[in-house]
C-alpha positions as CSV (number, residue, x, y, z in Angstrom):
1,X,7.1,-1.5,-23.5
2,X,7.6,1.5,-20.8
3,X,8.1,0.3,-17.2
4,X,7.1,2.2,-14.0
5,X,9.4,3.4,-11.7
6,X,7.5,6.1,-9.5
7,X,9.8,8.8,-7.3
8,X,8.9,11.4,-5.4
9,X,11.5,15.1,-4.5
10,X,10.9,14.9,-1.2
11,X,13.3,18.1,-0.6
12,X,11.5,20.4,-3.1
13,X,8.3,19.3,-3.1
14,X,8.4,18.4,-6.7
15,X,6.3,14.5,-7.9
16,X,8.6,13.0,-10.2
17,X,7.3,10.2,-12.5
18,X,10.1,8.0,-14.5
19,X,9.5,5.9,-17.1
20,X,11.2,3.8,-19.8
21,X,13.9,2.4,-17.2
22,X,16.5,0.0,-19.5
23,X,16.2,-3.5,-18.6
24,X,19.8,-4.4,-19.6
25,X,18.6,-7.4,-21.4
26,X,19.9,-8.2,-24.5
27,X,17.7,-7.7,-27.4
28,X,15.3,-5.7,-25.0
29,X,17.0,-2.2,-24.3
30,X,15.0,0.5,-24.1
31,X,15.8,4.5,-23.9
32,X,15.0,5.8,-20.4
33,X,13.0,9.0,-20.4
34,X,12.0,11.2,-17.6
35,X,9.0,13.3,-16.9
36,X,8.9,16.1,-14.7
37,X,6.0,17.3,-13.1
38,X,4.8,19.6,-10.5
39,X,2.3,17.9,-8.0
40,X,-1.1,18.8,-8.3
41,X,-2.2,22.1,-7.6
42,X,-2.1,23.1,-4.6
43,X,-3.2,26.4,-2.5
44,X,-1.4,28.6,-0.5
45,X,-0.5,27.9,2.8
46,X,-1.3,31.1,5.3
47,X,1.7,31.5,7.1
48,X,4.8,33.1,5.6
49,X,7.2,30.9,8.0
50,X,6.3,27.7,5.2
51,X,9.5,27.1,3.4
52,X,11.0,25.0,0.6
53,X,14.1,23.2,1.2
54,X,17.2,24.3,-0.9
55,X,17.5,23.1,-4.7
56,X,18.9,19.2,-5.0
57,X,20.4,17.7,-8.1
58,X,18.3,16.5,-10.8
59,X,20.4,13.9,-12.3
60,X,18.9,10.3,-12.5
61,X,21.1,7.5,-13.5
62,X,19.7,4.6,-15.0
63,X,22.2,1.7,-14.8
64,X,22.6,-1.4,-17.1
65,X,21.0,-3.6,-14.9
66,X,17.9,-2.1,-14.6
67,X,18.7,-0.4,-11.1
68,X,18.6,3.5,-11.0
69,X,20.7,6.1,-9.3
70,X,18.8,8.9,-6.9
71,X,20.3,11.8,-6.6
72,X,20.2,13.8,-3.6
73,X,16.5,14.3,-1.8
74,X,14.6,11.9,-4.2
75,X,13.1,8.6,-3.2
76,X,11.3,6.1,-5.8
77,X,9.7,2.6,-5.3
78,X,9.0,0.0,-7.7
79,X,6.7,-3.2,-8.3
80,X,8.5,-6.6,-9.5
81,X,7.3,-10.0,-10.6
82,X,8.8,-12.7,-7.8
83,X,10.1,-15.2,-10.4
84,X,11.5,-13.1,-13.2
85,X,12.7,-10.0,-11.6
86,X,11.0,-8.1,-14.3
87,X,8.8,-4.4,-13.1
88,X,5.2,-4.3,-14.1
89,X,4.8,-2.1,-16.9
90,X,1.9,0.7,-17.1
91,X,-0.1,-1.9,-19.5
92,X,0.7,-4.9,-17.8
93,X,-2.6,-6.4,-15.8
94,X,-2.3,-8.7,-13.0
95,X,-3.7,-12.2,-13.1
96,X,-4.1,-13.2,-9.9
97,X,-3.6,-17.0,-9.2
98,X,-6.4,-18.7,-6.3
99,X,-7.3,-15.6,-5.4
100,X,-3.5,-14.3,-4.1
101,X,-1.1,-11.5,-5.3
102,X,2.3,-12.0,-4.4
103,X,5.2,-9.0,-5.8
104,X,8.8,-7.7,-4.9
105,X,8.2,-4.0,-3.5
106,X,11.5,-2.2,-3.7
107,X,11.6,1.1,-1.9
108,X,14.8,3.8,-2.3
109,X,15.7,7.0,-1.1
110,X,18.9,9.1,-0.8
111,X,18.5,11.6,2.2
112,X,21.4,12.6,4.5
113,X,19.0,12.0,7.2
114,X,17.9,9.1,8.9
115,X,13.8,9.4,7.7
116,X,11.0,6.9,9.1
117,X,8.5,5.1,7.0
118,X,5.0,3.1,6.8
119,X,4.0,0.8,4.2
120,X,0.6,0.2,3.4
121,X,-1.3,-2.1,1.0
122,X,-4.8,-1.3,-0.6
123,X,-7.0,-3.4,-2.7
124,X,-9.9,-1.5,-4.1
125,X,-8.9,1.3,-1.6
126,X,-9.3,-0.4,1.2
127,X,-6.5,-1.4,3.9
128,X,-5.4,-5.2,3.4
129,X,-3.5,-7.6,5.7
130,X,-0.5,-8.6,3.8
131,X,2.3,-11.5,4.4
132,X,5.9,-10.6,5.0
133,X,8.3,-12.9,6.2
134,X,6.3,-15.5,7.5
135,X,4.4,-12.8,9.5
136,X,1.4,-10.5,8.7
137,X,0.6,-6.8,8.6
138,X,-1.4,-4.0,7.9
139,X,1.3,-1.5,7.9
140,X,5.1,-2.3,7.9
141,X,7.2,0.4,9.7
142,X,10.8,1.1,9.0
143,X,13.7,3.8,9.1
144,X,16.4,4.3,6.3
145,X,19.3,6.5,6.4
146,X,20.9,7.8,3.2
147,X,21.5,6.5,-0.3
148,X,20.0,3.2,0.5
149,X,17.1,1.0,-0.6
150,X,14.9,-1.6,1.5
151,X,12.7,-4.4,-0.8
152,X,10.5,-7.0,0.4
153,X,8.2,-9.6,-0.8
154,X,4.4,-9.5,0.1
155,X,1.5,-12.0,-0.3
156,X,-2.1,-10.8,0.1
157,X,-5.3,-11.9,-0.8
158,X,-7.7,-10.5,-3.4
159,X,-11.4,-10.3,-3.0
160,X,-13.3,-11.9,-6.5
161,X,-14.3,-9.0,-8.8
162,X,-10.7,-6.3,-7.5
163,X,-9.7,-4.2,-9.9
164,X,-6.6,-2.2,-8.4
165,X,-3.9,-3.4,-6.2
166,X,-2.5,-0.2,-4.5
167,X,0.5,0.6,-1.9
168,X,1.5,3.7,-0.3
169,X,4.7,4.6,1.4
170,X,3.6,7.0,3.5
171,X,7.1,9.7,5.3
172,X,7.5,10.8,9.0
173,X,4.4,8.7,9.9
174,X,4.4,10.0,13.8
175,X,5.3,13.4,13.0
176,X,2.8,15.1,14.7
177,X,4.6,18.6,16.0
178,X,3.9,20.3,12.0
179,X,2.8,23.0,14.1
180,X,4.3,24.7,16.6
181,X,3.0,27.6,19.1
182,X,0.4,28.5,16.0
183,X,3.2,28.8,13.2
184,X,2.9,25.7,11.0
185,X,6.3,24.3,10.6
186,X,8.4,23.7,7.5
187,X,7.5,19.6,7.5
188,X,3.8,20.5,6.9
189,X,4.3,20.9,3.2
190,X,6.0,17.4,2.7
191,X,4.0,15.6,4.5
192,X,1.1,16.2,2.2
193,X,3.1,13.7,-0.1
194,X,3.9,9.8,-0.4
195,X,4.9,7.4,-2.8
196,X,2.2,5.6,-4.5
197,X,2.0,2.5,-7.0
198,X,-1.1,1.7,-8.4
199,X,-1.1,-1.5,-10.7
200,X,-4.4,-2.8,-12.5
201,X,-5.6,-7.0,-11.4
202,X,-7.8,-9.2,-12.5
203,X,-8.7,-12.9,-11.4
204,X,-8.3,-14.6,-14.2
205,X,-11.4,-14.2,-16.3
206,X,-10.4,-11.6,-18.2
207,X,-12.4,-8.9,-16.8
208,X,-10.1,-5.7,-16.5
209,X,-12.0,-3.1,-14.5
210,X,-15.8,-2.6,-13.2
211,X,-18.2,-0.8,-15.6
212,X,-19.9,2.2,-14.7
213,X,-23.3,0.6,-13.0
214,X,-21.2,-1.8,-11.0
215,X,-19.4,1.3,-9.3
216,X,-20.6,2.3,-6.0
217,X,-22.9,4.9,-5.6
218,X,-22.1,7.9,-6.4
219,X,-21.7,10.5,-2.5
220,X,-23.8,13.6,-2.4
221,X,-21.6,16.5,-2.7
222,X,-22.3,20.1,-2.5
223,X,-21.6,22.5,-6.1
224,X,-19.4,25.3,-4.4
225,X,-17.9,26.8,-8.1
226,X,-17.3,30.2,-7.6
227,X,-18.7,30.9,-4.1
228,X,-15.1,30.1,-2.4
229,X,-11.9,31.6,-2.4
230,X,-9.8,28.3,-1.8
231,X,-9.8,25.2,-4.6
232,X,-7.9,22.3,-4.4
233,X,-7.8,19.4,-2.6
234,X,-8.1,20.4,0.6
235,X,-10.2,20.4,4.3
236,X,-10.9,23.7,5.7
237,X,-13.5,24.9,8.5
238,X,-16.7,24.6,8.0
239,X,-18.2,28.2,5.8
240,X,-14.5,29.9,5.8
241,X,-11.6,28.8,3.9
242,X,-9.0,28.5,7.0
243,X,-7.2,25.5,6.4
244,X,-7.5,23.0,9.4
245,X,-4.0,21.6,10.8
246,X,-6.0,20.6,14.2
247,X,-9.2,19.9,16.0
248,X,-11.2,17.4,17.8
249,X,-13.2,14.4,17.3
250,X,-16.4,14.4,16.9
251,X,-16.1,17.9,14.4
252,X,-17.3,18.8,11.1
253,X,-15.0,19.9,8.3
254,X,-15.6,20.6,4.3
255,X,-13.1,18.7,2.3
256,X,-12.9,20.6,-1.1
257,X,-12.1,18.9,-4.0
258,X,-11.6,20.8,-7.5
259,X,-11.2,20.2,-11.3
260,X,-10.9,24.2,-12.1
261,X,-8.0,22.9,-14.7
262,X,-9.7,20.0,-16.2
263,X,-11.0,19.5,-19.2
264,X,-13.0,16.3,-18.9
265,X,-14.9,15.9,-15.7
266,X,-12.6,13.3,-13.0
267,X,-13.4,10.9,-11.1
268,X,-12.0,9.7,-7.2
269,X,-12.3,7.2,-5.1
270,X,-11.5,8.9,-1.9
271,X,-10.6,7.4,1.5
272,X,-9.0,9.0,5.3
273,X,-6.4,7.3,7.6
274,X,-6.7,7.4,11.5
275,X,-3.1,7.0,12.9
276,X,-2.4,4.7,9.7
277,X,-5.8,2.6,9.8
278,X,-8.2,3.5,7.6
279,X,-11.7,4.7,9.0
280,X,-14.9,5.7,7.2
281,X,-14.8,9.3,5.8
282,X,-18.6,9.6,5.2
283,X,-21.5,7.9,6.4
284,X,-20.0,4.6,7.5
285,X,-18.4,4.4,4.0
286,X,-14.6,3.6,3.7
287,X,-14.3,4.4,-0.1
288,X,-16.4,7.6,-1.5
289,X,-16.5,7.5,-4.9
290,X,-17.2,11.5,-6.4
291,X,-17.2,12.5,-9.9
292,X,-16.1,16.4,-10.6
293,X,-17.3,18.0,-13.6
294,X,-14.7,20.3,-15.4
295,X,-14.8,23.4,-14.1
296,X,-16.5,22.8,-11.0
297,X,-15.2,22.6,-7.6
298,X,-17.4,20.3,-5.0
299,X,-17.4,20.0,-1.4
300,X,-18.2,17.2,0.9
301,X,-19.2,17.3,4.4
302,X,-16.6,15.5,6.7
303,X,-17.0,14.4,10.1
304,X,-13.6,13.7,12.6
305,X,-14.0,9.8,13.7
306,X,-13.7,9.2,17.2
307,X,-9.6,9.1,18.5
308,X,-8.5,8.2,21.7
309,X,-5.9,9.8,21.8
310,X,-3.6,12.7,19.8
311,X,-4.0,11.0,16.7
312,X,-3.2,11.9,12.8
313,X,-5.9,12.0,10.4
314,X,-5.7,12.5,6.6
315,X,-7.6,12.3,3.8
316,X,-6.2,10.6,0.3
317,X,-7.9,10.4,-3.3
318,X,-7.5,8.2,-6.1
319,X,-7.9,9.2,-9.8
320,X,-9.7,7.0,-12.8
321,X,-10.7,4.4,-10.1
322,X,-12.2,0.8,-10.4
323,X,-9.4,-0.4,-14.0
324,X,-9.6,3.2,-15.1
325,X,-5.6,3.8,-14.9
326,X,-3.4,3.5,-18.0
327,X,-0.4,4.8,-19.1
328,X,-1.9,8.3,-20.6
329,X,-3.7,9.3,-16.9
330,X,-1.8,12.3,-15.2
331,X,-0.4,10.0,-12.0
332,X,0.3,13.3,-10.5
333,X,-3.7,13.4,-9.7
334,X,-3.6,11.6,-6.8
335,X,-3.7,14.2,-4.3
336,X,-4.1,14.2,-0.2
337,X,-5.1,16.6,2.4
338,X,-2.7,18.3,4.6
339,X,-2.0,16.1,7.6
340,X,-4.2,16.7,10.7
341,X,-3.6,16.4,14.4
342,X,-6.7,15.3,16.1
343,X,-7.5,15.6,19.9
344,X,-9.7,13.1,21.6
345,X,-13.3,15.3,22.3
346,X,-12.8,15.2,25.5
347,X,-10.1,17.3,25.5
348,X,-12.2,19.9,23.5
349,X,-14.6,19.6,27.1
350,X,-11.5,19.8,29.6
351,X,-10.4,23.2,27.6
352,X,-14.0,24.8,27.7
């Protein structure tokens, strides 16, 4: 049975999904494969001073004992079972035990570079408060620097009826200077991406995901196929497509979201972060669930939350919600806006 290992090229932009890792266990060895991907389309950035980094290595070395080998610019986190050390496959379903999910989070990367990190755990798509150490969170901060790896054990708590126990490792979580005297900066582009798991729970009854009338109500969205110039997944101005890299709170944006490639119609649960807490993108509503036909490209009206102060906002989606995942879903299609900075309205009033 495949394992999961997820990594991400942070350096060239590229999503990177690796399967098939070889447990070293006798009578269990497995072939590793790899999967290369491109991240999901994206559109062009308007400013000519965006760059890629230079090309790294693409050499991944999978090691005996189960442990892999990054080259150069990738980083890759995995999922692991406290008591036998073993990954959660793409099949595998967690049976939560009194309500609690406990795992081994391993995170790795090999950059020159010291880089900063957040961790954050979602159940459902919504933010949890997790156990570490004998202390609790709702994000865990950290730095690494070069061809190193950090792993931790989490506890959490699972609300009866969960379907999907999610984490994000989101880069460069206070990098707010992406642009710079009106030139966007060559950090924008990365910080678009994260590392993501996504692993499938149950409680214990057998029940493996919600069926379609237990979903939550479908958002209103507006039909903008063929009367915009932009597709994607991305927020722009309100009646222009000018992508948005700042504003104030308080404002309205249009946050686009597209299935121009697909061939079935998709669906998202999507949900925005607030300087790492996550707030209500519509209506009081901290998940949004949206279904795209194929083909058609939607819109949905999106109002700034209230910040305090010069704050990041950004907006992240989740495919084949509520059980859906499985090991034949496109993982790639889990796409986020381009990170905001947002200015407290009052600033908008000091500047008039």
């Amino acid at each position: 049975m495949k394992k999961r290992f997820t990594m991400l090229l942070f350096g060239m932009l590229l999503a990177i999904l690796v399967v098939g890792c070889s447990s070293g266990r006798e009578g269990n060895e497995e072939k590793s494969e790899v999967q290369e991907s491109s991240p999901p389309e994206t559109e062009d950035v308007p400013d000519k001073n965006v760059k890629e980094e230079g090309d790294s290595p693409q050499t991944i070395q999978y090691n005996d004992d189960g442990t892999v080998t990054l080259p150069e610019g990738y980083s890759g986190t995995g999922f692991y079972d406290i008591d036998t050390g073993k990954i959660y496959d793409d099949r595998a379903i967690y049976t939560t035990e009194n309500g609690t999910l406990r795992g081994r989070v391993l995170f790795q990367q090999n950059f020159p570079e010291t880089r900063h990190y957040i961790f954050i755990a979602m159940v459902d798509y919504v933010q949890q408060e997790f156990a570490m150490d004998g202390k609790t969170y709702t994000e865990y901060a950290f730095d690494l620097t070069g061809d190193t790896k950090i792993e931790f054990e989490i506890e959490l708590s699972v609300p009866d009826g969960a379907t999907e126990f999610t984490y994000l490792f989101i880069p460069e979580p206070d990098e707010k200077e992406f642009v710079k005297d009106g030139e966007i900066q060559d950090i924008f582009l990365a910080l678009k991406y994260f590392n993501l798991y996504r692993l499938r729970i149950e409680d214990g009854t057998g029940k493996g995901g919600r069926k379609p009338e237990e979903y939550p109500d479908e958002i209103e969205t507006v039909d903008v196929t063929g009367s915009r110039i932009a597709y994607g997944f991305i927020l722009m101005e309100q009646d222009n497509d000018k992508l948005v890299t700042e504003g104030y709170s308080g404002q309205q944006y249009e946050l686009l979201i597209s299935n121009e490639d697909g061939k079935e119609d998709k669906e998202y649960v999507i949900i925005a972060f607030l300087n790492w807490k996550q707030v209500p993108l519509v209506e009081g509503e901290e998940t949004v669930y949206v279904k795209v036909p194929a083909g058609k490209h939607y819109m949905l009206p999106v109002t700034i939350p209230e910040a305090g102060e010069e704050s990041i906002y950004q907006i992240y989606a989740f495919s084949s919600p509520y059980g859906k995942i499985n090991p034949d879903d496109n993982w790639g299609e889990n796409p986020a806006t381009y990170r905001m900075l947002v200015n407290p309205e009052n600033k908008k009033t000091e500047e008039e």
